[in-house]
PASEBA-1860 file (N, C-alpha, C; in nm, 3 decimals):
! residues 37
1> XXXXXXXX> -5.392/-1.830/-5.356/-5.324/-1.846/-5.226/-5.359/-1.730/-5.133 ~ -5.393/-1.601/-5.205/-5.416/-1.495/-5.107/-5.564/-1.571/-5.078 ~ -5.650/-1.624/-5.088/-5.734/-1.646/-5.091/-5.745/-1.744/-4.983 ~ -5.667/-1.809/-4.952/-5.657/-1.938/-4.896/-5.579/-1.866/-4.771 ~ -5.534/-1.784/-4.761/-5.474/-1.735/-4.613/-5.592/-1.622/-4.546 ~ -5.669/-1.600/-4.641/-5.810/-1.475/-4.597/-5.863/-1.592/-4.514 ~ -5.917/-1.726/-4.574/-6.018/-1.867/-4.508/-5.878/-1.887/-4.346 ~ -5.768/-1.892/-4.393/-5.677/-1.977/-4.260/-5.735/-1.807/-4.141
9> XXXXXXXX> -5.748/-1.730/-4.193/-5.757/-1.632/-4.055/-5.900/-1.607/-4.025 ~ -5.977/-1.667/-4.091/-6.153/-1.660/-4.050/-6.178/-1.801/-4.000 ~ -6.195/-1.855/-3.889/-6.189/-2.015/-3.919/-6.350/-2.031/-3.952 ~ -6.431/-1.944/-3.898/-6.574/-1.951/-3.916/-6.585/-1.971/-4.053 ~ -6.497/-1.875/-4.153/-6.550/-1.885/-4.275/-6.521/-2.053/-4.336 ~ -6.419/-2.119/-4.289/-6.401/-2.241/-4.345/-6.478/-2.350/-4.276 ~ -6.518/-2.318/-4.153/-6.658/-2.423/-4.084/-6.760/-2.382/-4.204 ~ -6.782/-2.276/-4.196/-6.915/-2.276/-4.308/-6.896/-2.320/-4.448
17> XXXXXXXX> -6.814/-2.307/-4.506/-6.749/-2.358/-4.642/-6.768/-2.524/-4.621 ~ -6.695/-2.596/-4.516/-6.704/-2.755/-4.504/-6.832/-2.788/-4.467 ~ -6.911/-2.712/-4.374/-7.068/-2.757/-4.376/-7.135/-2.755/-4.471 ~ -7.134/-2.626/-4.543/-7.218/-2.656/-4.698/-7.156/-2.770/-4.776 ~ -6.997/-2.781/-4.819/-7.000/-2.879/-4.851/-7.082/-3.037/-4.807 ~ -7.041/-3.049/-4.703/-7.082/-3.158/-4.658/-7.256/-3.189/-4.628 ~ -7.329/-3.065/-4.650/-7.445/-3.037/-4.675/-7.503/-3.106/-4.848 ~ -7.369/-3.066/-4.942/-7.403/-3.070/-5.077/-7.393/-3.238/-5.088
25> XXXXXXXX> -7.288/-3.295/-4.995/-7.225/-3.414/-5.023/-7.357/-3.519/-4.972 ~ -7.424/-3.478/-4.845/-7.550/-3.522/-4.812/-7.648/-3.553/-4.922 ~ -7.682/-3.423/-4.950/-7.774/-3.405/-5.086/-7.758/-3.511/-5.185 ~ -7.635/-3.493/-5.258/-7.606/-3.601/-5.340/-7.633/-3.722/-5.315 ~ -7.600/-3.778/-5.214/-7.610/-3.931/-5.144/-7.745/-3.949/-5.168 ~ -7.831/-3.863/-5.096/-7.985/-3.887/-5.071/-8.013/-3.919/-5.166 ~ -7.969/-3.815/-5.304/-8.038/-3.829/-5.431/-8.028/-3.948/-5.532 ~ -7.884/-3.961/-5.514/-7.870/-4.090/-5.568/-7.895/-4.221/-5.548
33> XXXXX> -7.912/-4.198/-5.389/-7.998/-4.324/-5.326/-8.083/-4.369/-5.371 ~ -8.208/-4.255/-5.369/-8.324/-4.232/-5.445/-8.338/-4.315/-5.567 ~ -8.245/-4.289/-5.638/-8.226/-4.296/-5.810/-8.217/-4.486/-5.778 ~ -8.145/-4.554/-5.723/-8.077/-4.651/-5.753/-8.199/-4.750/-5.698 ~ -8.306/-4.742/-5.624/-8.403/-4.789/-5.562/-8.518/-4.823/-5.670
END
């Protein structure tokens, strides 16, 4: 939780946290796309 109030007072740091995610979540898709073809 201390951890989680350091991210609520950086908001940059949690844009970058949800972009990589959503970077990783990309990735995956692509890959599995790939796979199922």
């Amino acid at each position: 939780s201390i951890r989680h109030s350091k991210l609520v007072q950086n908001p940059k740091s949690v844009l970058r946290v949800s972009n990589f995610v959503s970077l990783q979540c990309i990735t995956c898709f692509i890959l599995s796309y790939e796979n199922s073809i």
